[in-house]
C-alpha beads as a LAMMPS data file, in Angstrom:
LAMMPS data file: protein, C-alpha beads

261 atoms
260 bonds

1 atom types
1 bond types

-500.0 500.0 xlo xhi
-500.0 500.0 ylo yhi
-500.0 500.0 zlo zhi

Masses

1 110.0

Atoms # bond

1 1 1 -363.533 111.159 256.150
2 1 1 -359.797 111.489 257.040
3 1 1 -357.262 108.720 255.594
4 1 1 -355.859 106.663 257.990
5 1 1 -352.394 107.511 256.337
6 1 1 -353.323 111.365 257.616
7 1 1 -354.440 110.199 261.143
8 1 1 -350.843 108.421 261.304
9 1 1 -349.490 111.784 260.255
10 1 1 -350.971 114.134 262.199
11 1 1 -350.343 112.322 265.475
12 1 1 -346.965 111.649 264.608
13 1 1 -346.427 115.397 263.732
14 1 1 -348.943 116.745 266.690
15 1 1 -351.251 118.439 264.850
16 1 1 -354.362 118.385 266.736
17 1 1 -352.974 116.440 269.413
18 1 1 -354.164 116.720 272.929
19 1 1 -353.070 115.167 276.323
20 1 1 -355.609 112.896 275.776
21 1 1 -353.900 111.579 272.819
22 1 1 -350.979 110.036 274.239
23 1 1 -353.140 108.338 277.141
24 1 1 -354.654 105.166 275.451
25 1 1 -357.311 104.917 278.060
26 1 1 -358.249 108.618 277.868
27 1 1 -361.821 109.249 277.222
28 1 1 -361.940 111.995 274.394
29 1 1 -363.428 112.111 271.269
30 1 1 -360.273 112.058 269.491
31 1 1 -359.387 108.426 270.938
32 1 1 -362.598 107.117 270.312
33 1 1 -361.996 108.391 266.313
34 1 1 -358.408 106.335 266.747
35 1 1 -360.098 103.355 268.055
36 1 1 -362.714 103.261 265.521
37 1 1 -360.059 103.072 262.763
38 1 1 -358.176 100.206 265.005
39 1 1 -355.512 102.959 265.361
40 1 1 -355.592 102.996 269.299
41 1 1 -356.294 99.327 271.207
42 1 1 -360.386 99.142 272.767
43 1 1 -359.804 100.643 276.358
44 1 1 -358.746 98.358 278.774
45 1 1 -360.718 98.966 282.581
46 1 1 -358.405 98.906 285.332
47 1 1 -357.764 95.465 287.010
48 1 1 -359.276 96.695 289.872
49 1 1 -362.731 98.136 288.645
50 1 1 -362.678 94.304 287.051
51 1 1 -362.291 92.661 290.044
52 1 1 -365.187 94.580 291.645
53 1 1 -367.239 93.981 289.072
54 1 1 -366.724 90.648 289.103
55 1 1 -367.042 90.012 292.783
56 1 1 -370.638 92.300 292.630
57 1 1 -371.947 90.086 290.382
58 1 1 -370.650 86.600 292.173
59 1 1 -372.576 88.538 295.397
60 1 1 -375.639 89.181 292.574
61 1 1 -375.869 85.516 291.713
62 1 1 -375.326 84.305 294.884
63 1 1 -378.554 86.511 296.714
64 1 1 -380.126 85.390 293.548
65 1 1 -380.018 81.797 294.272
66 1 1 -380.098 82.207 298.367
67 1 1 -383.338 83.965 297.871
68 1 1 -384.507 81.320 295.468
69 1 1 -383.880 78.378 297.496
70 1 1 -384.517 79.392 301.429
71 1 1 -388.313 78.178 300.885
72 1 1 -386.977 74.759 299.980
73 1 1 -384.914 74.466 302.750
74 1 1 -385.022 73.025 306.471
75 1 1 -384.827 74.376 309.957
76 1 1 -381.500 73.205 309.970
77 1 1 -380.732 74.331 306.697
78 1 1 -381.870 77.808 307.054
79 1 1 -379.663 77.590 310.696
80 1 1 -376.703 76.631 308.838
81 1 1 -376.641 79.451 305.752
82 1 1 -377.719 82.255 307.703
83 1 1 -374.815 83.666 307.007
84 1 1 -375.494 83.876 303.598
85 1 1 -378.565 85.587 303.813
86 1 1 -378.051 89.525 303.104
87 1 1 -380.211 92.340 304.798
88 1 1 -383.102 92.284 302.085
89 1 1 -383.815 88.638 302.880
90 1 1 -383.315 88.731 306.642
91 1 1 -386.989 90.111 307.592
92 1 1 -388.479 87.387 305.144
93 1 1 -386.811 84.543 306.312
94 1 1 -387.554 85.324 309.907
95 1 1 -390.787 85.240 309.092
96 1 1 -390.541 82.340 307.166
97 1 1 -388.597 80.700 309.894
98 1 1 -391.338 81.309 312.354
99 1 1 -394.203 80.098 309.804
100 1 1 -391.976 76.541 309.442
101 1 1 -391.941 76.131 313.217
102 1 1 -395.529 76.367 313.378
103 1 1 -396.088 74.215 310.897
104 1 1 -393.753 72.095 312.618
105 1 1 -395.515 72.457 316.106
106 1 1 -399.277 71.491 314.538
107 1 1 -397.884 68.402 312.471
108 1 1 -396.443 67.079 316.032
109 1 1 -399.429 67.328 317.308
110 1 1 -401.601 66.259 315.095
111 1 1 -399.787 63.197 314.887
112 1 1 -398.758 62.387 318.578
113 1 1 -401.352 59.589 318.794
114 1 1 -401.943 56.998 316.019
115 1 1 -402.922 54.219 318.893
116 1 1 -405.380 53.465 320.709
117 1 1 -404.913 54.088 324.651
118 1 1 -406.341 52.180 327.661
119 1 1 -407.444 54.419 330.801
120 1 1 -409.276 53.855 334.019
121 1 1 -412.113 55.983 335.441
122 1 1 -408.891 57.821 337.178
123 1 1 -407.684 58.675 333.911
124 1 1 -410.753 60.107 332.820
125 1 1 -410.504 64.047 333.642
126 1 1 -406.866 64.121 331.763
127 1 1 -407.326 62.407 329.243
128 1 1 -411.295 62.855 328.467
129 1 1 -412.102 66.395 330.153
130 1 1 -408.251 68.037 329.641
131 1 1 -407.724 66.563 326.637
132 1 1 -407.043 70.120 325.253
133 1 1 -407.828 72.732 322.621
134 1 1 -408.783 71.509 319.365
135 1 1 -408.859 67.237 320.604
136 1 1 -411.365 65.013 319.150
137 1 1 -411.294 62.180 322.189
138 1 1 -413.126 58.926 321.244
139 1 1 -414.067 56.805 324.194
140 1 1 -415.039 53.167 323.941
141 1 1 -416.662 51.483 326.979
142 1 1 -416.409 47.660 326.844
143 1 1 -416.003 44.721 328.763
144 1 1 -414.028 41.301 328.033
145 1 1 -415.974 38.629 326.776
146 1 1 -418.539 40.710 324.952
147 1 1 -417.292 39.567 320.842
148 1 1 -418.797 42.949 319.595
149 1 1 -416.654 44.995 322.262
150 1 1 -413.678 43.102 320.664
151 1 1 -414.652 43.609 317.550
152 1 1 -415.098 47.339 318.281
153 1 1 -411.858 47.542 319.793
154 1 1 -410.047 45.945 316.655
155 1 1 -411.469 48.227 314.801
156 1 1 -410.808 51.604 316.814
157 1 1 -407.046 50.384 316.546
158 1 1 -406.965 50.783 312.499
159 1 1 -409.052 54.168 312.893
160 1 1 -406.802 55.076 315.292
161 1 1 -403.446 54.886 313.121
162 1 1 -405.780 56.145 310.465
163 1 1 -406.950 59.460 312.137
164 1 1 -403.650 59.896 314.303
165 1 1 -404.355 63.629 315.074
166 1 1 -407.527 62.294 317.130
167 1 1 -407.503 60.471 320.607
168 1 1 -408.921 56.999 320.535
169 1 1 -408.838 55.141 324.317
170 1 1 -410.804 52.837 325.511
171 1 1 -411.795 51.674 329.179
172 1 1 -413.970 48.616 331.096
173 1 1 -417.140 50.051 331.544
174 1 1 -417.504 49.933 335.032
175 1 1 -413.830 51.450 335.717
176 1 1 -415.532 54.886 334.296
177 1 1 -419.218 54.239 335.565
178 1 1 -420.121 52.011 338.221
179 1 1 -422.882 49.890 337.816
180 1 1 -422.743 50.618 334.308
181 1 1 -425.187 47.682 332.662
182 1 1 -423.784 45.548 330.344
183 1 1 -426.996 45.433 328.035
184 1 1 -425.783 48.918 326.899
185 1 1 -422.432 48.084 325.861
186 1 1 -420.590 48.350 323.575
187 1 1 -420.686 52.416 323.992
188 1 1 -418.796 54.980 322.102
189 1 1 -418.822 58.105 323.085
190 1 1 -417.169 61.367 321.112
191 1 1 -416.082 64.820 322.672
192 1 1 -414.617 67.706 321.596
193 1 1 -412.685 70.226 323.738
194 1 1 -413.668 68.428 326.942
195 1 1 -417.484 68.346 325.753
196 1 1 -419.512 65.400 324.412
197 1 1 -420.898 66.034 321.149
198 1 1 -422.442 62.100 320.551
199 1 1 -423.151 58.417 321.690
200 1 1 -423.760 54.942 320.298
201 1 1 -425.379 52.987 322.871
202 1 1 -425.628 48.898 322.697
203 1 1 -425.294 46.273 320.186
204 1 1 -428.235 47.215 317.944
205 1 1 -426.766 50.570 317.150
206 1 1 -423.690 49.281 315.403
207 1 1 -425.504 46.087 313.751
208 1 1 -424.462 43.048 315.070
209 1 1 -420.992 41.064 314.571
210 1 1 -420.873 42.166 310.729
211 1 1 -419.724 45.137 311.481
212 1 1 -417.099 46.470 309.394
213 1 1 -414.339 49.090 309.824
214 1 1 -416.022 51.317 307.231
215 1 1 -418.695 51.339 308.763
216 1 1 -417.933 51.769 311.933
217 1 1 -415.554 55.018 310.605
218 1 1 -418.766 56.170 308.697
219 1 1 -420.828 56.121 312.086
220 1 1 -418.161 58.549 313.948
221 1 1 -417.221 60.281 311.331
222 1 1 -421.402 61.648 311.352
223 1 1 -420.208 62.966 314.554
224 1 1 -417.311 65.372 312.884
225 1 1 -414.847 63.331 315.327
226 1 1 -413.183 62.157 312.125
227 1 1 -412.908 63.650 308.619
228 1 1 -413.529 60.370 306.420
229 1 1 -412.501 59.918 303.153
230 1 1 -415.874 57.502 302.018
231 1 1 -417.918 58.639 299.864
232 1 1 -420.652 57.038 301.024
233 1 1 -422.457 54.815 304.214
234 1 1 -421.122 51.554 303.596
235 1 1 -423.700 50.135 305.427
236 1 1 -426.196 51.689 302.791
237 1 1 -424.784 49.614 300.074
238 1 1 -425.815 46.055 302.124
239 1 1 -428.979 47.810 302.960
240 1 1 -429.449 47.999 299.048
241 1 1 -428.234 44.897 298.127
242 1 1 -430.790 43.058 300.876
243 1 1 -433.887 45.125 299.699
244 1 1 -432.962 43.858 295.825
245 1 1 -432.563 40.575 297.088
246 1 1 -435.772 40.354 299.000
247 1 1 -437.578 42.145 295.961
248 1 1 -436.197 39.474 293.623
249 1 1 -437.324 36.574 295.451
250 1 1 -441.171 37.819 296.397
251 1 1 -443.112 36.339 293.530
252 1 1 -444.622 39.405 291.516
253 1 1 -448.790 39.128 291.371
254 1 1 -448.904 37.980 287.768
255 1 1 -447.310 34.979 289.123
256 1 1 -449.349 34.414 291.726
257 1 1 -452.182 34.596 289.448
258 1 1 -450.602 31.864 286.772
259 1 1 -450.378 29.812 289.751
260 1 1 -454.024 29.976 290.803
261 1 1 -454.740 29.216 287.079

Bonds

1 1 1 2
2 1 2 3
3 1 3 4
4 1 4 5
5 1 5 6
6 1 6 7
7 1 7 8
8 1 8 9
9 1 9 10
10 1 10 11
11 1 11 12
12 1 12 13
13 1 13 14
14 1 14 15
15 1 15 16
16 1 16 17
17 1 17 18
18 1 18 19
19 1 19 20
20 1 20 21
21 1 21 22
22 1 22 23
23 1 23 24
24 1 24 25
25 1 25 26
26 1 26 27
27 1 27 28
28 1 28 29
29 1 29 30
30 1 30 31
31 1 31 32
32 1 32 33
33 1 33 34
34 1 34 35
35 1 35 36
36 1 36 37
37 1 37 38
38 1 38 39
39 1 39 40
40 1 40 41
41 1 41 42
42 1 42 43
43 1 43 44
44 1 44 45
45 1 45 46
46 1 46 47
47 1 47 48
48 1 48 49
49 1 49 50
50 1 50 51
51 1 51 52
52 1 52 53
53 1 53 54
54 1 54 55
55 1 55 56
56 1 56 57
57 1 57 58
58 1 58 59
59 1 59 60
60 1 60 61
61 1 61 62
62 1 62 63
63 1 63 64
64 1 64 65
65 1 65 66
66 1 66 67
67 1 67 68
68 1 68 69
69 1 69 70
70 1 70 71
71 1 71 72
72 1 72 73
73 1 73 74
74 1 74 75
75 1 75 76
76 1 76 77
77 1 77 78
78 1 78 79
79 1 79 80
80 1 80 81
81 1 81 82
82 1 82 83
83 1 83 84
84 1 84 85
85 1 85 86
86 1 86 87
87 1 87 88
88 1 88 89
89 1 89 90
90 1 90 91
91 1 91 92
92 1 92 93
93 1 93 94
94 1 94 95
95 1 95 96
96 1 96 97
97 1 97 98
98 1 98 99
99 1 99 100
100 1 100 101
101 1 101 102
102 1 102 103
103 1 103 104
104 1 104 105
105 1 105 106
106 1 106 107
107 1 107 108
108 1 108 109
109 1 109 110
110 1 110 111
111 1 111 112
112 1 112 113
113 1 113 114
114 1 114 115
115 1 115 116
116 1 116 117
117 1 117 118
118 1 118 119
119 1 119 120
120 1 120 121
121 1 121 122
122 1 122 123
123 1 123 124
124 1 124 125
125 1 125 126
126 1 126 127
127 1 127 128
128 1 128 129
129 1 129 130
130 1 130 131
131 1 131 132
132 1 132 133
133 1 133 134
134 1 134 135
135 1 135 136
136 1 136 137
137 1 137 138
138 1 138 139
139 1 139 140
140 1 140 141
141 1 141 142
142 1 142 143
143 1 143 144
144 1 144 145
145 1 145 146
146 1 146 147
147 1 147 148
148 1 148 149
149 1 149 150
150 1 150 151
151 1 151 152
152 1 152 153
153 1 153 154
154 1 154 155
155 1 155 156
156 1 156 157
157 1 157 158
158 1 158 159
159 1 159 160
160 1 160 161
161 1 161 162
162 1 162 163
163 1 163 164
164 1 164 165
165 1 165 166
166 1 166 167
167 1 167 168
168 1 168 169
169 1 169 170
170 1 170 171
171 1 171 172
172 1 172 173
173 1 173 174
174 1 174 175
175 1 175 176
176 1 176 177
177 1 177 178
178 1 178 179
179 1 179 180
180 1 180 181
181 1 181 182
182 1 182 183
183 1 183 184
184 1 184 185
185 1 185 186
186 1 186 187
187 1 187 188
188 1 188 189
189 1 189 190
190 1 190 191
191 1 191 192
192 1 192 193
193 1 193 194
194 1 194 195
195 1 195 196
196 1 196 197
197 1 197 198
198 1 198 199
199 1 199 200
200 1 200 201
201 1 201 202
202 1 202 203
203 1 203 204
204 1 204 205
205 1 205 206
206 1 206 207
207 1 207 208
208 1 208 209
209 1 209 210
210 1 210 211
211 1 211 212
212 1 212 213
213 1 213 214
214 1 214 215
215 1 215 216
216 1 216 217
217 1 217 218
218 1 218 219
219 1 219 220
220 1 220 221
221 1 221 222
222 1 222 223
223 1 223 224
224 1 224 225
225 1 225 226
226 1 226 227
227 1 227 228
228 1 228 229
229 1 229 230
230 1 230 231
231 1 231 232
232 1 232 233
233 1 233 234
234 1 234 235
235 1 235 236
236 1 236 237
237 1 237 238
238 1 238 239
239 1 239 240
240 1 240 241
241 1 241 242
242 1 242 243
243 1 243 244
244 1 244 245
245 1 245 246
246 1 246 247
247 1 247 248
248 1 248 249
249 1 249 250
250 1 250 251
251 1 251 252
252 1 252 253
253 1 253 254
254 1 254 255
255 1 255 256
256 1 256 257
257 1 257 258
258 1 258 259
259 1 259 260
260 1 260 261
């Protein structure tokens, strides 16, 4: 290994020296011995290879977190940074673009009900029959002064803000079907696409004035007009509680037998 006193010499005297040795930033193996002693300064990159360096990786980070973010955003937001976007990203976010705006589309309609709407029998092709692709419609046929009809109708209103992707209307019997008897009201009928799929006819098919909501969402929901979140028929859990009441108050036979004793 050469003394650093001898490195200082030669130079100085230009033995061995090269072009190379007089340029600081040359790249030759004889600098690279000078700046491994701490003879010659560590090579300094031009200010401009620096700058682009620096300004490829602000662009780096930037794609980085564009591309990292553009699921999170909105319509709007996506609008506003497109810009920003480079080539890579632009096919993907177009894409994604049109996947958000069809998401968009279904979620209006799914939700452009949420109430429930009164129609007469002139209403009945539009808004039964043309109700469109993919509509539940659930049609109740009342009249005023019937309690159960009201009661029906009371609850079709929470259903309906419940289930707002289906159609819920209701209409006076006799506006939709003359002559229509009033012994067979209340009526709910379901259709899908324009077709009926079922029908609850008269009083005794939804049990009286103790009808609840649950049970009444239970009943349509048999009818796949509605997908309900119970677990189970409501109206299965009175049934159960009547039969153990009746069981507990009919005197077993032993009884009966310690009685005739």
């Amino acid at each position: 290994m050469l003394p650093v006193q001898c490195l200082e010499r030669d130079q100085c005297q230009g033995k061995g020296s090269t072009k190379a040795s007089t340029d600081p930033n040359a790249d030759t193996e004889w600098n690279d011995i000078l700046r491994k002693k701490g003879i010659l300064p560590s090579k300094e990159k031009p200010k401009e290879q620096e700058e682009a360096v620096e300004e490829q990786e602000q662009q780096r980070l930037q794609q980085k977190s564009v591309v990292k973010t553009y699921e999170d955003m909105t319509l709007e937001e996506l609008e506003e940074n497109e810009d920003e976007f480079n080539e890579e990203d632009e096919q993907a976010i177009k894409m994604y673009r049109q996947q958000r705006i069809a998401e968009w589309k279904a979620t209006q309609i799914k939700n452009k009900f949420g109430e429930i709407l009164e129609i007469s029998g002139q209403d009945y092709v539009q808004e039964v029959t043309k109700a469109g692709k993919g509509i539940w419609v659930i049609l109740h046929l009342y009249k005023q002064g019937i309690p159960l009809c009201t009661l029906i109708n009371q609850h079709l209103s929470g259903l309906a803000r419940k289930f707002p992707d289906v159609k819920f209307i209701k209409a006076i019997s006799t506006t939709c079907i003359p002559n229509y008897p009033d012994r067979n009201l209340p009526t709910i009928f379901t259709y899908f696409e324009g077709d009926i799929k079922a029908q609850f006819v008269g009083p005794l098919v939804f049990g009286g004035m103790n009808l609840t909501r649950d049970e009444l969402e239970w009943k349509i929901s048999e009818s796949g007009a509605i997908k309900t979140d119970l677990e189970e028929n409501p109206r299965k859990q009175i049934q159960d509680q009547l039969i153990s009441s009746v069981r507990s108050s009919v005197p077993t036979r032993r009884d009966s037998d310690s009685e005739d004793d």
